[in-house]
C-alpha positions in Angstrom: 0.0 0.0 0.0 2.9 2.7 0.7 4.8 1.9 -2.3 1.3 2.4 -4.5 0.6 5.5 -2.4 4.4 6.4 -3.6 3.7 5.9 -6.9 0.5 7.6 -7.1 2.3 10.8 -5.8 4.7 10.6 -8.4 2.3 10.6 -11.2 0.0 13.2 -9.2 2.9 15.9 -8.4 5.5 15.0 -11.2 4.7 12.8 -14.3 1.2 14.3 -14.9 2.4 18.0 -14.6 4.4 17.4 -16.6 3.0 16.8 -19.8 0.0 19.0 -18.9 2.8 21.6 -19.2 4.2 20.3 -22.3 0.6 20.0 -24.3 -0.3 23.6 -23.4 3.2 25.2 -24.6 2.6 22.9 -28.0 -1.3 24.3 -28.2 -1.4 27.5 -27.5 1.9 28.4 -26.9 4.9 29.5 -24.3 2.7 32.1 -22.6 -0.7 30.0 -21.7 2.2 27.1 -20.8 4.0 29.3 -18.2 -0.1 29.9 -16.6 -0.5 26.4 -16.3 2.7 25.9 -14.5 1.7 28.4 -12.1 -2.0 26.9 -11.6 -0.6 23.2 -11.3 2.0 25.0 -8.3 -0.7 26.4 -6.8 -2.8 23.3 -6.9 -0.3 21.0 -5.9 0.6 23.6 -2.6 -3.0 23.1 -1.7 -2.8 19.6 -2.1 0.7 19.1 -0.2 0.2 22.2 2.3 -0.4 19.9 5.2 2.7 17.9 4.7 4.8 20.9 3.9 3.3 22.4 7.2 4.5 19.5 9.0 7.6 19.0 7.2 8.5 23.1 8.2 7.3 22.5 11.7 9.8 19.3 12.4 12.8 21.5 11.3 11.9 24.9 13.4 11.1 22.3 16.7 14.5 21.8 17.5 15.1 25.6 17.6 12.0 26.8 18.7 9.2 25.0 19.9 6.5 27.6 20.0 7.3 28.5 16.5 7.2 24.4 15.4 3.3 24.4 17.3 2.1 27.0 15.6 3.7 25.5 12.2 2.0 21.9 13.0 -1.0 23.9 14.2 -1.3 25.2 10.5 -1.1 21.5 9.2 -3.8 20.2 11.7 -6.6 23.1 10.6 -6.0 22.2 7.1 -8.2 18.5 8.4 -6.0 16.6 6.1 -2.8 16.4 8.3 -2.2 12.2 8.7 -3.6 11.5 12.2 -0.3 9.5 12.9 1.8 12.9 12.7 -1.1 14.6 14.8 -0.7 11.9 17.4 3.0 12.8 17.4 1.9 16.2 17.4 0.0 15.7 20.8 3.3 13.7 22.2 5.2 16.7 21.9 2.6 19.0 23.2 2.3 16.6 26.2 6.2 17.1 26.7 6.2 20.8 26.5 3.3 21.0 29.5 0.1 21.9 27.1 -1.7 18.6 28.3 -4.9 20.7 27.8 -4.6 20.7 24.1 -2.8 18.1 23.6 -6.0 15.9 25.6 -8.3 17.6 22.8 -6.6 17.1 19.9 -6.1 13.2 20.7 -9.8 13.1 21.9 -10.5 15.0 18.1 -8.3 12.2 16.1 -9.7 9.0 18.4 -13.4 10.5 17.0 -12.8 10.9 14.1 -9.5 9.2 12.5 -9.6 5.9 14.1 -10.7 3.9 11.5 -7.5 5.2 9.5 -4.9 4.2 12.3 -3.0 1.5 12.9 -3.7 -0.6 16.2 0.1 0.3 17.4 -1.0 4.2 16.6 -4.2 3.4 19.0 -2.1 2.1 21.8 0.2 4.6 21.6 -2.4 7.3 21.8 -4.1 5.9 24.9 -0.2 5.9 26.5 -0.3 9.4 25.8 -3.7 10.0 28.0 -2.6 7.8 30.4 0.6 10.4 30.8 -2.0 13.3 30.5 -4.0 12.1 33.2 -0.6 11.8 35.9 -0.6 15.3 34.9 -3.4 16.3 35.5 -3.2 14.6 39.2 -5.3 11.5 38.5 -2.7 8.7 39.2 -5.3 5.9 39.6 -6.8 6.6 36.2 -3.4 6.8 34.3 -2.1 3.4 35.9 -5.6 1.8 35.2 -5.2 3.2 31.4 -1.2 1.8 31.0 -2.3 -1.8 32.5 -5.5 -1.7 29.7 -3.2 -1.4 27.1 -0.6 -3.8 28.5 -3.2 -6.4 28.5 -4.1 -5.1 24.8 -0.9 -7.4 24.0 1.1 -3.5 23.8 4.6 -3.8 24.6 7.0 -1.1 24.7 10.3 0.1 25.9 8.2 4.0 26.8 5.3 1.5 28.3 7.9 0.0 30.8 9.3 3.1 31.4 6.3 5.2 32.1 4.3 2.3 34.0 7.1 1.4 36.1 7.5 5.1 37.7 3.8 5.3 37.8 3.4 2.0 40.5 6.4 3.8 42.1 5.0 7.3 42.5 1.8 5.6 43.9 3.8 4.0 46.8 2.9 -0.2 44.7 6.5 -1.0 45.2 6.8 -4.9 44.6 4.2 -4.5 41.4 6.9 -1.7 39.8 9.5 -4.0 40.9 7.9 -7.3 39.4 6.8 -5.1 36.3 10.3 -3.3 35.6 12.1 -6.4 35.9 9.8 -7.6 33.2 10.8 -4.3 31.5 14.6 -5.4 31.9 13.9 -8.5 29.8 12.1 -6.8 27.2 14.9 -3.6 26.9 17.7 -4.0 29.9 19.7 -1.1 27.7 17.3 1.4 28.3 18.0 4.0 30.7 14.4 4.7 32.3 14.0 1.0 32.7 17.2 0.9 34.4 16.8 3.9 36.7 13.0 2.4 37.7 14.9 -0.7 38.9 17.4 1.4 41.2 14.5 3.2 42.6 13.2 0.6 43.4 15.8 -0.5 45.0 16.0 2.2 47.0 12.4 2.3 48.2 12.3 -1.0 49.6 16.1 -0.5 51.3 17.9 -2.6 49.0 21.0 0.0 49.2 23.6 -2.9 47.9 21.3 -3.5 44.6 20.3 -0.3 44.2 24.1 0.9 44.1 25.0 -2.4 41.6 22.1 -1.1 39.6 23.2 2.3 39.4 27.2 1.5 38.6 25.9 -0.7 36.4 23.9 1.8 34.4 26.4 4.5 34.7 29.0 2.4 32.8 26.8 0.6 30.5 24.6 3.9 29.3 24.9 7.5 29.1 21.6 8.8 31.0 20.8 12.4 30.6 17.8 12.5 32.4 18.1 14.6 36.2 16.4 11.5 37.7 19.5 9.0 37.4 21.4 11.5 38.8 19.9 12.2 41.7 18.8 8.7 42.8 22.0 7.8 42.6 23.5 10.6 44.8 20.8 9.5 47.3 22.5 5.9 47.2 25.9 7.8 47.8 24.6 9.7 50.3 22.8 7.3 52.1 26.8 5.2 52.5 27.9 8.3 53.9 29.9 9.2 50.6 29.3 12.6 50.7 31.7 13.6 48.3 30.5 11.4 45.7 27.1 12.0 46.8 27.7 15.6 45.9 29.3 15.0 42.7 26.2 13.3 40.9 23.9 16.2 42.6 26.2 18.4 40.6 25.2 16.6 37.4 21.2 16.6 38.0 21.5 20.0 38.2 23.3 20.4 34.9 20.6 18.4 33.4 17.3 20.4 32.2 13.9 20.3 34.6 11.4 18.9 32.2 7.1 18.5 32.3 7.8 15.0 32.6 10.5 14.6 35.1 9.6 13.2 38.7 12.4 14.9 40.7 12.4 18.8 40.5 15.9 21.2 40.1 14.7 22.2 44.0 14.7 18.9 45.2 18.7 18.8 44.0 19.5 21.8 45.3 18.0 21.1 48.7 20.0 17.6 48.7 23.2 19.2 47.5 22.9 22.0 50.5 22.2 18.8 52.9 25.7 16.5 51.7 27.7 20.2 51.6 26.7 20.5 55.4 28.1 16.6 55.8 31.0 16.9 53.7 32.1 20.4 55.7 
């Protein structure tokens, strides 16, 4: 289906133009030629604007993501952007803190695009409410969406990730610890996965195995994420190795506070200011 979809663009925005061209210059000449050239542009920027919208807004979103929202925006109220790119839209909405729109415009597609996505896009989608609905300080109602689409058959390194923190942040302990070890079978390179397992650790009191786990991920990976960071300066801190303990609080701060992240740049700096006063 994509390599007929391929083709038929070809022949839509290149072959047919073409000689539509060509026959009007040999008709009625160079002049009426050169007006259908501009009327087949303007056509074919009406036909295309909602993937040149989104094609503009993926290169301004590294430099400027207001200016890349406004971009896909545009792409969206043309009603003909593909509802996978407007799901990925919504992800990056979600990321940036505008849940509120980001929870309508998902809510808009699942009405009225369904039928056009792919089951993986579906699952993906209700992930992304499930995240919306943490944010929006309804815990319960996020975990009970991420274990729906886990028995849906939906497996993913982000869905091990993100359900894993969620049992932690609402105190289930063994169940993040049975589910993230589940999660280090499916993905054990993964970062998140690995820093859910060390938190884990930690909360039940498991210093030894939380340490392992976070040497372990510290020489294995390259996690940029403040969370890793600071969970392991807590392990450091906790063994009385201020010093150390100090050093990784240094490198949460250096990382950026995100929407999504579960530990805050105050919650470093109060740490910090707590192993300075042991290490002095």
């Amino acid at each position: 289906m994509k390599a007929l979809n391929t083709f038929l663009n070809i022949v839509l925005c290149i072959i047919l133009p073409y000689f539509l061209v060509r026959i009007t210059i040999e008709k009625f000449g160079l002049g009426m030629g050169f007006g259908m050239m501009i009327l087949i542009c303007i056509a074919l920027f009406l036909y295309l604007k909602p993937k040149i919208y989104t094609l503009l807004a993926w290169r301004k979103y590294d430099k400027d993501h207001d200016a890349a929202f406004k971009t896909f925006q545009k792409a969206y109220d043309t009603g003909k952007m593909a509802p996978q790119q407007a799901l990925m839209y919504a992800y990056l909405l979600i990321r940036d803190g505008h849940i509120i729109k980001a929870e309508k415009l998902i809510t808009s597609i699942m009405l009225n695009k369904k039928g056009s996505l792919k089951k993986q896009n579906i699952l993906a989608a209700d992930l992304n409410m499930a995240i919306i609905y943490w944010k929006k300080n309804d815990l319960d109602s996020a975990i009970e969406k991420m274990e729906e689409i886990y028995a849906d058959g939906y497996r993913s390194t982000v869905h091990y990730g993100t359900l894993g923190i969620f049992y932690i942040l609402n105190n289930q302990i063994d169940r993040a610890l049975e589910f993230t070890l589940e999660g280090m079978d499916f993905n054990g390179a993964d970062a998140s996965i690995r820093d859910n397992l060390g938190l884990c650790y930690i909360k039940k009191g498991e210093w030894q195995k939380a340490e392992e786990t976070y040497v372990d991920l510290f020489e294995e990976t390259s996690p940029d994420f403040i969370e890793a960071f600071y969970n392991y300066a807590t392990v450091l801190e906790h063994k009385g190795d201020y010093e150390g303990a100090c050093e990784y609080y240094q490198k949460a701060l250096g990382c950026p506070e995100k929407y999504l992240s579960t530990v805050k740049l105050v919650q470093v700096e109060y740490a910090l200011s707590r192993a300075e006063k042991h290490l002095n």
